[in-house]
C-alpha positions as CSV (number, residue, x, y, z in Angstrom):
1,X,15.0,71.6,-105.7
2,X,16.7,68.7,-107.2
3,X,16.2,65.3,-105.3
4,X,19.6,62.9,-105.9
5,X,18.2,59.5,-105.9
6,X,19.3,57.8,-102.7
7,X,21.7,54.9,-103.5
8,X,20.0,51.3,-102.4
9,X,21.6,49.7,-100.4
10,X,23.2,46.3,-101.4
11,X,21.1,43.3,-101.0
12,X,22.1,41.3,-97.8
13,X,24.0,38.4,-98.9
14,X,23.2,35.5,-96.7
15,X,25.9,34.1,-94.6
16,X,27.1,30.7,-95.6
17,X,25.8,28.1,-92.8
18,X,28.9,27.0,-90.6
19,X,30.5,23.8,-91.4
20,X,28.9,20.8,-89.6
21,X,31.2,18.8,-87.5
22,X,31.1,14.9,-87.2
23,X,27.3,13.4,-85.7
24,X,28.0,12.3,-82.4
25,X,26.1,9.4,-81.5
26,X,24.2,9.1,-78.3
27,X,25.2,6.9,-75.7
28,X,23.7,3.2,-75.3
29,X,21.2,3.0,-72.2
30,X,22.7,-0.1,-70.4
31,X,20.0,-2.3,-69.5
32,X,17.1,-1.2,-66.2
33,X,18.1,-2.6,-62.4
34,X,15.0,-4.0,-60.7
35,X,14.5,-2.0,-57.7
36,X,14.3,-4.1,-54.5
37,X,11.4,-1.9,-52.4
38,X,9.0,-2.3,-55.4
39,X,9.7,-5.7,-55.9
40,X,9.7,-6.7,-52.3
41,X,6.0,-5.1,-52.5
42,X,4.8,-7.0,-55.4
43,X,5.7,-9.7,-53.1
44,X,3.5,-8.9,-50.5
45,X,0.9,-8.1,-52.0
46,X,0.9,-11.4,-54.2
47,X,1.6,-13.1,-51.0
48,X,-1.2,-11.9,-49.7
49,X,-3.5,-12.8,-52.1
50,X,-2.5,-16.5,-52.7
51,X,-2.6,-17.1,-49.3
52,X,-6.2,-15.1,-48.8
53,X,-7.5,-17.5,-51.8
54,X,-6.1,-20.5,-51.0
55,X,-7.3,-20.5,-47.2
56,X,-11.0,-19.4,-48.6
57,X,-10.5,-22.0,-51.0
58,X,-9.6,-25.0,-48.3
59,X,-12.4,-23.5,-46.0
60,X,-15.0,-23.4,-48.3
61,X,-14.6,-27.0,-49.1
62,X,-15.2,-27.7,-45.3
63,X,-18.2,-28.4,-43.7
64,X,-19.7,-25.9,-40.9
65,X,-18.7,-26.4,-37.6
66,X,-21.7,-27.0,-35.5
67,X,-21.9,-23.9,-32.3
68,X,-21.9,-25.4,-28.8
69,X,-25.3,-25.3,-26.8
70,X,-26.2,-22.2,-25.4
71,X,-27.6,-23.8,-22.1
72,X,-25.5,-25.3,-19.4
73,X,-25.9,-27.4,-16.4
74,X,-27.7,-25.9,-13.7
75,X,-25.9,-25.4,-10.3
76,X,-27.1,-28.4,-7.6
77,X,-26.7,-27.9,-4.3
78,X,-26.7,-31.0,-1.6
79,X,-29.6,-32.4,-0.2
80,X,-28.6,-33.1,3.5
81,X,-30.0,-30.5,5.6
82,X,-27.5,-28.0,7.2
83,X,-26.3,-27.9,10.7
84,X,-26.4,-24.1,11.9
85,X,-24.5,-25.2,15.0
86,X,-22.2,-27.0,12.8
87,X,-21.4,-23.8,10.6
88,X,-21.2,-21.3,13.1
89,X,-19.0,-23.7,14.7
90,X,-16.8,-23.6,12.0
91,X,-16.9,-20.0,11.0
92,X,-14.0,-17.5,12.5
93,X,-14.5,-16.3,16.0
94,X,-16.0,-13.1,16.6
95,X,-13.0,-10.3,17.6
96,X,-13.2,-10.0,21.5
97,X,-13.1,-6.5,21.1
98,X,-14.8,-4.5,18.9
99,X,-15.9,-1.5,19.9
100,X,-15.2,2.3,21.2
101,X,-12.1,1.4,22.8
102,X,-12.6,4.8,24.5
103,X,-15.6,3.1,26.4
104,X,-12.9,0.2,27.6
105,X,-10.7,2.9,29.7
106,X,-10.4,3.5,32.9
107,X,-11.2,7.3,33.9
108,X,-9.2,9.9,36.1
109,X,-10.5,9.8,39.5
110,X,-11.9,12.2,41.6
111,X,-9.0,14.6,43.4
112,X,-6.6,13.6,40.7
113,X,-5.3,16.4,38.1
114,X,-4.2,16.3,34.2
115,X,-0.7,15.4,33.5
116,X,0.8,17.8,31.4
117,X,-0.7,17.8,27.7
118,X,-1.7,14.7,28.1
119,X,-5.9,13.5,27.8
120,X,-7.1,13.3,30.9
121,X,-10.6,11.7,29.8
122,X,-10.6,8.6,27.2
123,X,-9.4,9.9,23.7
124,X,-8.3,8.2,20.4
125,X,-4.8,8.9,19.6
126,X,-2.5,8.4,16.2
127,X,0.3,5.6,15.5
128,X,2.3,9.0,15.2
129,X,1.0,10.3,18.8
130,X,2.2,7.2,19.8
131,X,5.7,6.9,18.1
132,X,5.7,10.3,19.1
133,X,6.3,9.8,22.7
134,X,8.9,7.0,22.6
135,X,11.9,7.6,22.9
136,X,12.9,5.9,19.6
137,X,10.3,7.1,17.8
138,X,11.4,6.1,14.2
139,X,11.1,2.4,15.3
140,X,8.0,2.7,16.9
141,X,6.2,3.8,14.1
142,X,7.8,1.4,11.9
143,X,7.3,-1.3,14.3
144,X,3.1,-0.3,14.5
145,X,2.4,-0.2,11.0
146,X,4.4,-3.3,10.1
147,X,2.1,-5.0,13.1
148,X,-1.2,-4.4,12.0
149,X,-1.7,-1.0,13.6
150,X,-5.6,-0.4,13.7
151,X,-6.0,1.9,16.2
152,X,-5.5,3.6,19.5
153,X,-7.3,5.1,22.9
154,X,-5.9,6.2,25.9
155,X,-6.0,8.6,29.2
156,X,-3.9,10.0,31.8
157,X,-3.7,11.9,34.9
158,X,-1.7,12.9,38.1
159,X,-2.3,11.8,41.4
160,X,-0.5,11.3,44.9
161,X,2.8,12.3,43.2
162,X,2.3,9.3,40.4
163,X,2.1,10.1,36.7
164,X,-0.5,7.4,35.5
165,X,-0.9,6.7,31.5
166,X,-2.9,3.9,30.2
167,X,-3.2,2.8,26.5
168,X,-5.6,0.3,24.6
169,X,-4.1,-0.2,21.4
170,X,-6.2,-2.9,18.8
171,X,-4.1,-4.7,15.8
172,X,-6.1,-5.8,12.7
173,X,-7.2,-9.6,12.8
174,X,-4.6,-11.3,11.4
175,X,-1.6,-10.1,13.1
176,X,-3.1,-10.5,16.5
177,X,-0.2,-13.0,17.5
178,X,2.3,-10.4,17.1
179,X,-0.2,-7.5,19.4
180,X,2.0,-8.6,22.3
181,X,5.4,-9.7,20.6
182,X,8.5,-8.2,21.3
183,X,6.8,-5.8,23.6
184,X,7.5,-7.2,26.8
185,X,9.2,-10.8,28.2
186,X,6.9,-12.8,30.4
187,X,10.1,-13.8,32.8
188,X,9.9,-10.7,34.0
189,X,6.6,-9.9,35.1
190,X,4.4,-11.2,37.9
191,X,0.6,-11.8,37.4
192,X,-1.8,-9.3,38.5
193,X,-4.7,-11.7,38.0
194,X,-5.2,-15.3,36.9
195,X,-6.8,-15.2,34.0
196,X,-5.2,-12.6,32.4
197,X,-2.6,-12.9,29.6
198,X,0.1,-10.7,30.7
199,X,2.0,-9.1,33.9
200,X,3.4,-6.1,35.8
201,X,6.8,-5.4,36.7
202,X,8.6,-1.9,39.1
203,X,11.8,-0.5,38.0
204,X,14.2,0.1,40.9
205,X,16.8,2.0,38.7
206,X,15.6,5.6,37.8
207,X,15.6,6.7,34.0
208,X,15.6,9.7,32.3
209,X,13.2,11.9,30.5
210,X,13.8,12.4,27.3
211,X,16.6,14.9,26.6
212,X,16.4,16.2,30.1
213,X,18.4,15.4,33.5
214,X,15.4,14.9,34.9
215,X,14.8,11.4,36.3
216,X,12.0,9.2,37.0
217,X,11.0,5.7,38.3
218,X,8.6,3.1,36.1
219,X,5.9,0.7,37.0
220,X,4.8,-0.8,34.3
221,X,1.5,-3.8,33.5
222,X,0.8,-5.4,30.0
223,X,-1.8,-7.9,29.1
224,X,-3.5,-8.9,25.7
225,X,-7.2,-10.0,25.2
226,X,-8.0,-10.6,21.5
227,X,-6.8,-8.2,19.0
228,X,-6.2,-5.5,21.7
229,X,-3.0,-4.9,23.9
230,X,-3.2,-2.9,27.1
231,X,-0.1,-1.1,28.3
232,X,-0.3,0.6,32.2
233,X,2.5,3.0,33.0
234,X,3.2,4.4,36.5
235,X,5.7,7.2,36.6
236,X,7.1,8.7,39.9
237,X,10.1,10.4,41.1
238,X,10.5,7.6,43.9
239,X,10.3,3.9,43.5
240,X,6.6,2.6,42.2
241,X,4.6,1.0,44.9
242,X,4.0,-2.7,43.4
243,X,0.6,-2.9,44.7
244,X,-0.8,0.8,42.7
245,X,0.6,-0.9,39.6
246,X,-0.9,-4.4,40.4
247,X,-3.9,-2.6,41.2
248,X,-4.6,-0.5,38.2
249,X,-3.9,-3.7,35.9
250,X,-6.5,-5.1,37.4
251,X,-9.0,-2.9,37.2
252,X,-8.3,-2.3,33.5
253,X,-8.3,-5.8,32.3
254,X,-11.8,-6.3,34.1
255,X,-13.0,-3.7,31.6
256,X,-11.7,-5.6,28.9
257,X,-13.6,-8.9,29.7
């Protein structure tokens, strides 16, 4: 078997490089901008520093300020010996009333009968029980708190055909003037005692319940003593007799004093 010798194949012949063009220079960098944040910083901080060692610098130079005394002057008190009479004298008056108003009340007598829902033994009752049975109610209760409203006791009960409701009702200290202000006109009442600060008066036109047809005739007694107003309201489906209105203001303002 004859083996042709296998033709080489032609060396590679390098390619010629490709013809370089022109250099092209790089641009020029212009010249840096400062930035403002990092120079406005450098500014701080040297700030900070120049003043931090120019205020050690002036302090350091001064002398030490000396620290007030610890001790101080000692309270005195005058010599003169105290009046006791004197102070008491001079101190605020004791309230007049100060106690269970409940205690103060005049109770249902024998024979007599409760009056609808209402307490027939001595009982504490709310600025809104109160306001409650008025017949502007809204005002009532506006008018109590902004008064000095402290609290409130009262009773009632039926008897010989007359509906008889009796309130004590105490104000705090300092609006005491106003216990009896705007709640009734002295001109029209009549004393039912001497001593007593307030009146009674009879209603000889009928009224009406409220929201009803049903109509009804008013006695009525108010007096103050102190901090607490007392309010005495005969109802009756006739004309009040003067003298069971004068009569029951009596007897309740004795228990006040």
């Amino acid at each position: 078997m004859t083996t042709e010798p296998v033709p080489s194949s032609p060396a590679a012949v390098p390619a010629e490089p490709p013809t370089a063009g022109p250099a092209i220079p790089p641009l020029p960098r212009g010249p840096r901008r400062p930035r403002p944040a990092l120079l406005l910083a450098c500014a701080l901080v040297l700030g900070t520093v120049a003043g931090v060692g120019a205020g050690y610098a002036i302090q350091s130079g001064r002398p030490p300020t000396p620290l007030p005394p610890l001790q101080v002057a000692l309270p005195t008190y005058p010599s003169e010996v105290v009046d006791p009479a004197a102070v008491a004298a001079a101190a605020p008056p004791p309230l007049a009333i100060d106690g269970d108003l409940r205690g103060l009340l005049l109770t249902a007598p024998s024979g007599s009968t409760p009056w609808a829902d209402e307490p027939d033994k001595p009982s504490w009752v709310t600025v809104g029980e109160l306001a409650e049975r008025a017949k502007q109610a809204a005002d009532i209760f506006r008018s109590y708190n902004q008064q000095g409203f402290r609290r409130a006791a009262q009773v009632a009960w039926t008897q010989d055909a007359l509906d008889i409701h009796i309130t004590l009702t105490q104000f705090k200290a300092d609006f005491a003037n106003k216990a009896d202000n705007k709640r009734w006109n002295p001109g029209e009442f009549e004393p039912f005692a001497p001593e007593a600060n307030g009146g009674f008066r009879t209603e000889s036109k009928p009224a009406y319940w409220a929201e009803t047809t049903d109509q009804y005739y008013l006695g009525l007694a108010v007096a103050q003593r102190g901090t607490v107003l007392m309010q005495v309201r005969v109802f009756g489906t006739k004309p009040v007799d003067a003298e069971v209105v004068k009569n029951l203001a009596k007897q309740q303002w004795e228990r006040l004093v």
